[in-house]
DSSP file (Angstrom, degrees, kcal/mol; ACC not computed):
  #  RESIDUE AA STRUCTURE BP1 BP2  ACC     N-H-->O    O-->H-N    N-H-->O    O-->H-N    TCO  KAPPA ALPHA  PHI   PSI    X-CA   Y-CA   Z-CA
    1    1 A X              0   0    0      0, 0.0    14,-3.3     0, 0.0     2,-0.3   0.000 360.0 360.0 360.0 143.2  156.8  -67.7   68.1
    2    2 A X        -     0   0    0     12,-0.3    12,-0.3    14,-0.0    14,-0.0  -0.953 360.0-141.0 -99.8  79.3  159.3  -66.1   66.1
    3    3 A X        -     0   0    0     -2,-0.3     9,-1.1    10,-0.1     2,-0.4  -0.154  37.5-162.2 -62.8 177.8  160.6  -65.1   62.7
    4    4 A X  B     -A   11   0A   0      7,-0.3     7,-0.2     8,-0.2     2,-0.1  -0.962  23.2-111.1-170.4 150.3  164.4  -65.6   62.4
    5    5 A X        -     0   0    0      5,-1.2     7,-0.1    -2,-0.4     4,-0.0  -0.408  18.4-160.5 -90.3 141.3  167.4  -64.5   60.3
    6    6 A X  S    S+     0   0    0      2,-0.1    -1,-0.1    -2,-0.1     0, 0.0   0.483  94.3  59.9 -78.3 -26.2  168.9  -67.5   58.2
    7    7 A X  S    S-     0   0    0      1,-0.1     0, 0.0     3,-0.1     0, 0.0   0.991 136.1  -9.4 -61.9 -61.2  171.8  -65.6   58.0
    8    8 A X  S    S-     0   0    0      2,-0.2    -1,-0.1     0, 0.0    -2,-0.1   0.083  85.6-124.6-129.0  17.3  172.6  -65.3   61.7
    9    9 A X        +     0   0    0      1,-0.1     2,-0.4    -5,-0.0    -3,-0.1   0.695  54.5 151.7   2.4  45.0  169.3  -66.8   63.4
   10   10 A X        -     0   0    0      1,-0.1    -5,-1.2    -6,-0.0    -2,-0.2  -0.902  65.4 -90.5 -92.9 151.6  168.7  -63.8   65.5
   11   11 A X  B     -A    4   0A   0     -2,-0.4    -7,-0.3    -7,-0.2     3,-0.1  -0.070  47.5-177.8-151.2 119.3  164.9  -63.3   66.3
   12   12 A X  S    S-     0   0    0     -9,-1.1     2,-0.3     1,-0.4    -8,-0.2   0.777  72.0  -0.5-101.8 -47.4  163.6  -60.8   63.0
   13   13 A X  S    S-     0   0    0    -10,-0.2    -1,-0.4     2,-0.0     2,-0.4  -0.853  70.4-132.3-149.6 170.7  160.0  -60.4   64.3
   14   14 A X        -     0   0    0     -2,-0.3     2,-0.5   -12,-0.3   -12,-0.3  -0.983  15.9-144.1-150.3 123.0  158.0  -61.8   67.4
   15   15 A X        -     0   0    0    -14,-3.3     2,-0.3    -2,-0.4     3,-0.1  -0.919  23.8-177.7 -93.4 102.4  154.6  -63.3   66.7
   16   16 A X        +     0   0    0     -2,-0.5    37,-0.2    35,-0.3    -2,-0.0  -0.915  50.9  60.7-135.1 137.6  152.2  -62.3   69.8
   17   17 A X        +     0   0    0      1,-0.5    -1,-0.1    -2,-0.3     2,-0.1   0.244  51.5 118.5 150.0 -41.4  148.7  -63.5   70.0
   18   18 A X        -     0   0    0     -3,-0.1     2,-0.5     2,-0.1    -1,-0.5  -0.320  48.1-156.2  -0.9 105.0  148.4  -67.5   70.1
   19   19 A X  S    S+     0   0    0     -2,-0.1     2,-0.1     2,-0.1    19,-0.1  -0.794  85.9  11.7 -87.2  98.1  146.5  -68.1   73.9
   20   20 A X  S    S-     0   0    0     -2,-0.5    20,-0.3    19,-0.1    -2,-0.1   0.094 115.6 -36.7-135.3-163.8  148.3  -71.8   73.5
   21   21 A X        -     0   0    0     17,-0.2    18,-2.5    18,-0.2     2,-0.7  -0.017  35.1-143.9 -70.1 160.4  150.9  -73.3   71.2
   22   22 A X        +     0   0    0     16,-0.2    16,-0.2    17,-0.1    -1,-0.2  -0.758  20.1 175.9 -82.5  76.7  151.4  -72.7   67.9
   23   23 A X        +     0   0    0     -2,-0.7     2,-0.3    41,-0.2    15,-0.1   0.260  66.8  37.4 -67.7  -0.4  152.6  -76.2   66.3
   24   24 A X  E     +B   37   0B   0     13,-1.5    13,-4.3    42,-0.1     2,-0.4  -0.904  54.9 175.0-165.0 136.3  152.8  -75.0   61.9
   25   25 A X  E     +B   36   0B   0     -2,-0.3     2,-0.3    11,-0.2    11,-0.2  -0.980   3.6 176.5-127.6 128.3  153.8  -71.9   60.7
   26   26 A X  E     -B   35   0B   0      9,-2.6     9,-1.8    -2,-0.4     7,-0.0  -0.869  24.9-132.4-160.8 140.7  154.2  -71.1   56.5
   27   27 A X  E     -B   34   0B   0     -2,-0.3     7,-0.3     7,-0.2    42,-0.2   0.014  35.1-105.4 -55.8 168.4  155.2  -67.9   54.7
   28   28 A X    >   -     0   0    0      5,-1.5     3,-0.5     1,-0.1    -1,-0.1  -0.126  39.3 -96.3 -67.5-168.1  152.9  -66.9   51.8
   29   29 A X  T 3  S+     0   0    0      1,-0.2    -1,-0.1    41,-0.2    43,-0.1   0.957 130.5  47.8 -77.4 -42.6  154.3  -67.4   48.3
   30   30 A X  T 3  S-     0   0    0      1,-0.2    -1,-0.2    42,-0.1    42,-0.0   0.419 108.2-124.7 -77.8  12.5  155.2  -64.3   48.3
   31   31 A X  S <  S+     0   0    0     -3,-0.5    -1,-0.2     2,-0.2    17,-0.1   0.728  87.4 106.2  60.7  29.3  157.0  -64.0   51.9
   32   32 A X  S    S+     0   0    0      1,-0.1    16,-2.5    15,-0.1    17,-0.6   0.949  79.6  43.2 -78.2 -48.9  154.5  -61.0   52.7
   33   33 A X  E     - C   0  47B   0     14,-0.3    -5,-1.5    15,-0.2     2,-0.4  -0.406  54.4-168.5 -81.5 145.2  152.5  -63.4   55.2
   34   34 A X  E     -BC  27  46B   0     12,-2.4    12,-0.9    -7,-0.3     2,-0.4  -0.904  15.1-159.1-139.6 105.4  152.8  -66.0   57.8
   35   35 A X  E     -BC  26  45B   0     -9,-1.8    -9,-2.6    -2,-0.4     2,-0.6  -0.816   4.5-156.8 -99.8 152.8  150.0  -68.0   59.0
   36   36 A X  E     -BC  25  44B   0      8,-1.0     8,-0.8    -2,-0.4     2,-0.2  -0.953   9.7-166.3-106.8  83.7  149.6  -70.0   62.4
   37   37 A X  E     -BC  24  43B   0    -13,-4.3   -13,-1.5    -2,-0.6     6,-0.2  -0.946  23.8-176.4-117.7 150.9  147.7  -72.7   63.5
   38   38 A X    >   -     0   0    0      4,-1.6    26,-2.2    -2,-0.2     3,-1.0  -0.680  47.9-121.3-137.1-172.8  147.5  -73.4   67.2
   39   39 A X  T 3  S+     0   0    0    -18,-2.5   -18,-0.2     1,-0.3    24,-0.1   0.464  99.4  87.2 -98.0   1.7  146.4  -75.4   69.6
   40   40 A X  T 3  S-     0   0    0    -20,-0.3    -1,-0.3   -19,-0.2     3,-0.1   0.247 117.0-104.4 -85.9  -9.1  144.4  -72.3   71.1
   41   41 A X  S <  S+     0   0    0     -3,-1.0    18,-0.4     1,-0.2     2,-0.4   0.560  94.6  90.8  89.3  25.6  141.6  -73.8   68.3
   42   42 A X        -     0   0    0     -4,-0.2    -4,-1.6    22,-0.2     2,-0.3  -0.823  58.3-156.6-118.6 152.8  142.7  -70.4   65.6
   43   43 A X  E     -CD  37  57B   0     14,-1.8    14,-1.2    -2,-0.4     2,-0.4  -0.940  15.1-141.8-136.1-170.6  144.8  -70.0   63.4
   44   44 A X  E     -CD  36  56B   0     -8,-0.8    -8,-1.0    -2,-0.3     2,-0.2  -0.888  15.9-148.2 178.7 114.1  146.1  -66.7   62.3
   45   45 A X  E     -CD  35  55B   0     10,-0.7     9,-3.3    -2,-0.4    10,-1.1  -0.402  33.3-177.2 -96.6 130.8  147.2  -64.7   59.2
   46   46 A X  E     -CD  34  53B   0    -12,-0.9   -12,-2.4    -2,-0.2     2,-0.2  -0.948  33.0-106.0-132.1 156.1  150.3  -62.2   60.4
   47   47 A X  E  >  -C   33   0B   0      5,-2.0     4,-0.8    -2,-0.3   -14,-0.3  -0.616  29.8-141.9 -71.8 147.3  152.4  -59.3   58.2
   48   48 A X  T  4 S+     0   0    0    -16,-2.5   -15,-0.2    -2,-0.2    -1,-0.1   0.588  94.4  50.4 -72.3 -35.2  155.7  -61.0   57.8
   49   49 A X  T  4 S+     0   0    0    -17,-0.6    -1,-0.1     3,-0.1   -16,-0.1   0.842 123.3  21.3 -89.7 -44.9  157.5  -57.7   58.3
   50   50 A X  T  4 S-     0   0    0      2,-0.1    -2,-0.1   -37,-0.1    -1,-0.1   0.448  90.0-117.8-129.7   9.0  155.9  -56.4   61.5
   51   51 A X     <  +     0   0    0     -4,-0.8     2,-0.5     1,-0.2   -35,-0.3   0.860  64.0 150.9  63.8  21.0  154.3  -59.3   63.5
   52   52 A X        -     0   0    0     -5,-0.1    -5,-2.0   -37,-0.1     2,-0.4  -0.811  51.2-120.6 -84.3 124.2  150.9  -57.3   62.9
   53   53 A X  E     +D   46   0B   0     -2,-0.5    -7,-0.2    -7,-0.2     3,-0.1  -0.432  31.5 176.2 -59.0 132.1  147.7  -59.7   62.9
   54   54 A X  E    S+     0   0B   0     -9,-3.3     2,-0.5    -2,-0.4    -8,-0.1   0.770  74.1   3.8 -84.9 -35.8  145.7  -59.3   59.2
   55   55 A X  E     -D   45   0B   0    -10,-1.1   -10,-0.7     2,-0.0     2,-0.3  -0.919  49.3-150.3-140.5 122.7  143.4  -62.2   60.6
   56   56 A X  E     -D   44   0B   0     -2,-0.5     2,-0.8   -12,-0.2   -12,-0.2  -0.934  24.1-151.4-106.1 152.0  142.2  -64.6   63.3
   57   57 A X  E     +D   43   0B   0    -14,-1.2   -14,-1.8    -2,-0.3     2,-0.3  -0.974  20.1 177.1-130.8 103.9  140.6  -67.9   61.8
   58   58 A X        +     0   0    0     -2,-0.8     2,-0.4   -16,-0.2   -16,-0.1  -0.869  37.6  84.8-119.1 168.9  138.2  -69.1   64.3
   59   59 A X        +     0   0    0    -18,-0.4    27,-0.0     1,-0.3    -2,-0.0  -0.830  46.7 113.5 142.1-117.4  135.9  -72.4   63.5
   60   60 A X        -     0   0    0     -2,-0.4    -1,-0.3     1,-0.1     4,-0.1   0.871  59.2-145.9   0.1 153.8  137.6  -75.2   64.3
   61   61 A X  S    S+     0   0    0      2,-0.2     2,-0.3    -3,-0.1    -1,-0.1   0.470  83.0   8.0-112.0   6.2  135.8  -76.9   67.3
   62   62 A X  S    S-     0   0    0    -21,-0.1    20,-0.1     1,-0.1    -3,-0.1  -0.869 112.9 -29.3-164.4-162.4  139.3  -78.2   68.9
   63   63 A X        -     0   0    0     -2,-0.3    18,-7.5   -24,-0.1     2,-0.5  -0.171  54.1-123.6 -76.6 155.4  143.0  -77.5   68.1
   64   64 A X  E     +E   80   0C   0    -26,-2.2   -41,-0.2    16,-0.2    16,-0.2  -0.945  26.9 176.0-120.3 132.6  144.4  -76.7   64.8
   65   65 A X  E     +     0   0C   0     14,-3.1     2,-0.3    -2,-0.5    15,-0.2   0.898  60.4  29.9 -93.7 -50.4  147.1  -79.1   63.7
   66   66 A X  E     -E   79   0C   0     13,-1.3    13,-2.0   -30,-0.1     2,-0.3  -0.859  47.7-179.9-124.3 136.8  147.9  -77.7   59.9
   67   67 A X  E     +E   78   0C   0     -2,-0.3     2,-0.3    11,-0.2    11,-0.2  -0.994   7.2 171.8-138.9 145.8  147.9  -74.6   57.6
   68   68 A X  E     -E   77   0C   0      9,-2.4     9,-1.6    -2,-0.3     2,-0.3  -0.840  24.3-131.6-119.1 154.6  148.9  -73.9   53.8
   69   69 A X  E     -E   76   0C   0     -2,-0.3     7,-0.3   -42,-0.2     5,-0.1  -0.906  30.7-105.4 -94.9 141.6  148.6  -71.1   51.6
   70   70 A X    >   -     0   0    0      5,-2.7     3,-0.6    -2,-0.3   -41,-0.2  -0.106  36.6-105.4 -24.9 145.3  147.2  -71.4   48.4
   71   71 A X  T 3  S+     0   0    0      1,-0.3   -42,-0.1     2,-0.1    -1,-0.1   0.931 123.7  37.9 -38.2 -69.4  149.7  -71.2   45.4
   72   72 A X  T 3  S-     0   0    0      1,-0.1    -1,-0.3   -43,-0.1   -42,-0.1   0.635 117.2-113.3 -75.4  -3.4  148.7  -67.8   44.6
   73   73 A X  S <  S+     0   0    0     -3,-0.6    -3,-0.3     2,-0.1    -1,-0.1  -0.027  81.6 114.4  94.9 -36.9  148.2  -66.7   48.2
   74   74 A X        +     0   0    0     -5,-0.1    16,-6.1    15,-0.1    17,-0.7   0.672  70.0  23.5 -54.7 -10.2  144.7  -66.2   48.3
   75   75 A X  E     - F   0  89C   0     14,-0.2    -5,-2.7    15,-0.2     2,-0.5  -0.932  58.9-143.0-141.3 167.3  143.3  -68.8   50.7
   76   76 A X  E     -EF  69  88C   0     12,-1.0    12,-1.3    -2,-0.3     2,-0.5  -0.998   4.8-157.9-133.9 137.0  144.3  -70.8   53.4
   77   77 A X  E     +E   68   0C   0     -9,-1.6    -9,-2.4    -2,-0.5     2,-0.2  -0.878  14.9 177.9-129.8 123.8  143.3  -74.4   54.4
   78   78 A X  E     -E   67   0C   0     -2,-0.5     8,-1.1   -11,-0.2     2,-0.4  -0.908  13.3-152.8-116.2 165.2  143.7  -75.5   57.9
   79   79 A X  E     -EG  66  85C   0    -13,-2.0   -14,-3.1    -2,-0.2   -13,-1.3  -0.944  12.5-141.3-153.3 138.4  142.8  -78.8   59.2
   80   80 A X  E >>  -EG  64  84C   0      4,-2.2     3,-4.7    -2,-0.4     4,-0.6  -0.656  38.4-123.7-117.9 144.4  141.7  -79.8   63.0
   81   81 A X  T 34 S+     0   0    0    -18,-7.5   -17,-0.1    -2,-0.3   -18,-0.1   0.617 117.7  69.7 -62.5  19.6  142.1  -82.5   65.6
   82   82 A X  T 34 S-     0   0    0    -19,-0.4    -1,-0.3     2,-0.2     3,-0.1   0.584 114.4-116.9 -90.3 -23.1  137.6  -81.9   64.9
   83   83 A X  T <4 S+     0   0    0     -3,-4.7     2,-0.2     1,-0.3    -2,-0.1   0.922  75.1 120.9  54.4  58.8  138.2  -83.5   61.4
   84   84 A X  E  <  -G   80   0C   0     -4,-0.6    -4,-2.2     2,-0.0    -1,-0.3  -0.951  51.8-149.1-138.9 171.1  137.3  -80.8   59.3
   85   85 A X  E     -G   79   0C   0     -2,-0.2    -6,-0.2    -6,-0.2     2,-0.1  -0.819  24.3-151.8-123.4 149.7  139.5  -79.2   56.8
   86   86 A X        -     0   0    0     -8,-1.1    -8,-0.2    -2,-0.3   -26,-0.1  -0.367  15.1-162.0-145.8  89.0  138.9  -75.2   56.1
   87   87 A X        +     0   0    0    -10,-0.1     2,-0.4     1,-0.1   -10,-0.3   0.010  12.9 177.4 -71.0 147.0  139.2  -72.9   53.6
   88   88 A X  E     -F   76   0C   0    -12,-1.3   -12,-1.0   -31,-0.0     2,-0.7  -0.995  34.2-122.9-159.4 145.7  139.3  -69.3   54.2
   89   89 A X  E     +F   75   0C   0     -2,-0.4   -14,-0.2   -14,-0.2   -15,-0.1  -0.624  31.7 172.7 -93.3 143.0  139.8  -66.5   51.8
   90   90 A X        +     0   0    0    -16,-6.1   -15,-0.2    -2,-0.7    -1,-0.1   0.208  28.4 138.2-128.9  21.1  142.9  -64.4   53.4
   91   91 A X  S >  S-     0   0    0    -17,-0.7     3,-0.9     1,-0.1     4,-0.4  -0.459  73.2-106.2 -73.9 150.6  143.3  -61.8   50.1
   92   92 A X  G >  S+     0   0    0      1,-0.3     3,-1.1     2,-0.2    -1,-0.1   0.786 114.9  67.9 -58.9 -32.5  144.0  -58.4   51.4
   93   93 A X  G 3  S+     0   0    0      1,-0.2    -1,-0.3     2,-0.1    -2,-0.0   0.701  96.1  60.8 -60.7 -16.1  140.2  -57.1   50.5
   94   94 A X  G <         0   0    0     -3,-0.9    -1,-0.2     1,-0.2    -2,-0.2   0.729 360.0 360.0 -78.4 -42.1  139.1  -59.3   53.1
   95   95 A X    <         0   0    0     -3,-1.1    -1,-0.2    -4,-0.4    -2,-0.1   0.572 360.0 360.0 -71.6 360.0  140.8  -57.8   55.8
């Protein structure tokens, strides 16, 4: 998985980490952050700038379908084909 230029949609950063696919991807509010949920049963809080992981989000008991960020950035909600929904605190003191 990939970030990409809007300008010219050549490949800005390369997302490595996922063991299967990734199916939702969304920046933080502030574009710092990118989170990931995949079908690999994680999802997965990345630098925006440099394709480092901040975080892996394990729980889920089967794939993870959906992720938001919080308004303010601080948390992240995923929700899983296990039919639970999960909040997790993703603020930089955490990491």
């Amino acid at each position: 998985m990939g970030i990409f230029s809007a300008v010219d949609g050549g490949l800005l950063v390369l997302l490595e980490g996922h063991d299967g696919y990734a199916n939702c991807a969304e920046f933080s509010p502030d574009g710092a952050r990118v989170v990931t949920a995949s079908l690999d049963r994680t999802a997965r809080v990345w630098d925006a700038a440099t394709g480092a992981t901040l975080m892996t989000l394990r729980g889920h008991a089967c794939y993870v379908h959906c992720c938001a960020f919080s308004p303010d950035g601080s948390r992240v909600v995923t929700g899983g084909s296990d039919g639970t929904a999960r909040v997790w605190d993703v603020r930089a003191s955490q990491l």
